[in-house]
N, C-alpha and C positions, 0 to 999 in steps of 0.2 A: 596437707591432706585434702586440705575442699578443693584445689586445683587437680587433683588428679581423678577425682569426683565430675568433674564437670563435663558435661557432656559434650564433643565437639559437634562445632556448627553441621549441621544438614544441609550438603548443597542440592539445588533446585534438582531436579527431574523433568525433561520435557524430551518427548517423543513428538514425531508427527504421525498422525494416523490416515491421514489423506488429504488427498488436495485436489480440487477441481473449479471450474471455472460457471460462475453462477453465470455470470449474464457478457455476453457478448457483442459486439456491435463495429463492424467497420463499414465507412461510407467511401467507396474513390466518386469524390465530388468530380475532380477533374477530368475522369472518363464519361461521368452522363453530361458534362455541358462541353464537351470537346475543348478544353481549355488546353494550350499550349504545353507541349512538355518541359521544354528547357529552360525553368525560371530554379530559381536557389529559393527550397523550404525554411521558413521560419516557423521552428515546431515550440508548441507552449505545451508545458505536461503539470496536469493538475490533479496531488495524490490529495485521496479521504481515505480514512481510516478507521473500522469498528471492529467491535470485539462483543463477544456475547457469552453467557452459560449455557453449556448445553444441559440437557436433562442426564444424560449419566455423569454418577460424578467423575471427579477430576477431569471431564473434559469443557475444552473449551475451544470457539472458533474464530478467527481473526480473519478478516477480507483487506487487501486492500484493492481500492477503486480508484481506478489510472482514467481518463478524462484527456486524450492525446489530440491536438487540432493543429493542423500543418497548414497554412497559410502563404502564398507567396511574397517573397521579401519583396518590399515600397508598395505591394497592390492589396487588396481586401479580397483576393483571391481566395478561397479556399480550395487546397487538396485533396485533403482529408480529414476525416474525423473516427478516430478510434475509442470506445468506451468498453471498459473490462472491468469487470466483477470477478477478484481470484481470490480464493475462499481457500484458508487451511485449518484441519481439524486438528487439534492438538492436546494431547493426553500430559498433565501439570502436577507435579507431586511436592510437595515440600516447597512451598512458595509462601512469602507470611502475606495474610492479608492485604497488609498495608501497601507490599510489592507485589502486587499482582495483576492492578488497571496497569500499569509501565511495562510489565514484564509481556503482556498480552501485545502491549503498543508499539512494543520496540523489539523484544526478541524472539517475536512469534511473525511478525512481517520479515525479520532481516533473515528468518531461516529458509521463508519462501517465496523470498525477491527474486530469486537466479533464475527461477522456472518461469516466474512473470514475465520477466525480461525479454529469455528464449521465446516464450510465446508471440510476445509482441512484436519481436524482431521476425519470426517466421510470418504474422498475419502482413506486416506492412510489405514483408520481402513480395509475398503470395498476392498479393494486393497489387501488385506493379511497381512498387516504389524500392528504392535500396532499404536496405534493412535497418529498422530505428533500432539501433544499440543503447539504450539508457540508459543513462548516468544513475551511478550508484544512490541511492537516497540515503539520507542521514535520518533514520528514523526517533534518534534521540532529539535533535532540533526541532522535527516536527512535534513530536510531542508537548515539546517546552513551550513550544510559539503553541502551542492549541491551548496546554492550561492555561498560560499568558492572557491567552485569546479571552477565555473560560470569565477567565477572574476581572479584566477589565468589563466582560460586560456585567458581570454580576455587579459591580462599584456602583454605577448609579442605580439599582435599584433599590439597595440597601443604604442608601443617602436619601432616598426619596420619604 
């Protein structure tokens, strides 16, 4: 009888309520110093990741910030430099506490990577260059490598 009593689990709720782009920035370095076109880019892409409360409840906002720098391959050339601020507002119901820094970290970025993507691919396309397609991110590793990060630096000071 307590089995049929028991209340089945509550799966999460997550809507997106909007998405837009906080802060923008692309440089064609290669256009204002007249640097060659036909060299092969070597592109390094550097995600951060935050998450906040907002003031009404159950919302809340996740950015991620992409940090893109294309480089000529063997020279210290730079191309370009792309930095974006992509901001999603997200309305969260039935999430427990304890899942909810992860749940912000990883399934509130992976819902509004595709649009990030798009974006990026249209400024570098718009920008003069062929259009950077970016590789999917695994937003669960990043996260694991960040606590990782988190807890080694906390070690030595609670050693100290």
């Amino acid at each position: 009888m307590a089995e049929a009593e028991a209340t089945p689990p509550v799966s999460p709720k997550l809507r997106v309520l909007g998405q837009f782009i906080r802060d923008l920035s692309f440089e064609n370095i290669m256009a204002q110093k007249g640097a060659p076109t036909d060299v092969q880019p070597d592109v390094q892409v550097q995600v951060n990741l935050d998450a906040k409360k907002r003031s009404t409840d159950n919302q809340y906002e996740t950015a991620i910030k992409l940090n893109v720098t294309s480089k000529a391959k063997g020279a210290d050339t730079t191309l370009f430099v792309l930095e974006i601020d992509y901001v999603g507002i997200f309305d969260i119901q039935d999430v427990a506490e304890e899942q909810l820094h992860p749940f912000l970290l990883i399934e509130c970025p992976r819902m509004i990577f595709p649009f990030l993507r798009r974006i990026v691919s249209d400024v570098t396309r718009d920008g003069g260059f062929p259009p950077l397609n970016l590789e999917n991110i695994d937003f669960v590793s990043l996260y694991r490598n960040e606590i990782a990060r988190r807890q080694a630096e906390a070690q030595p000071v609670a050693q100290a």
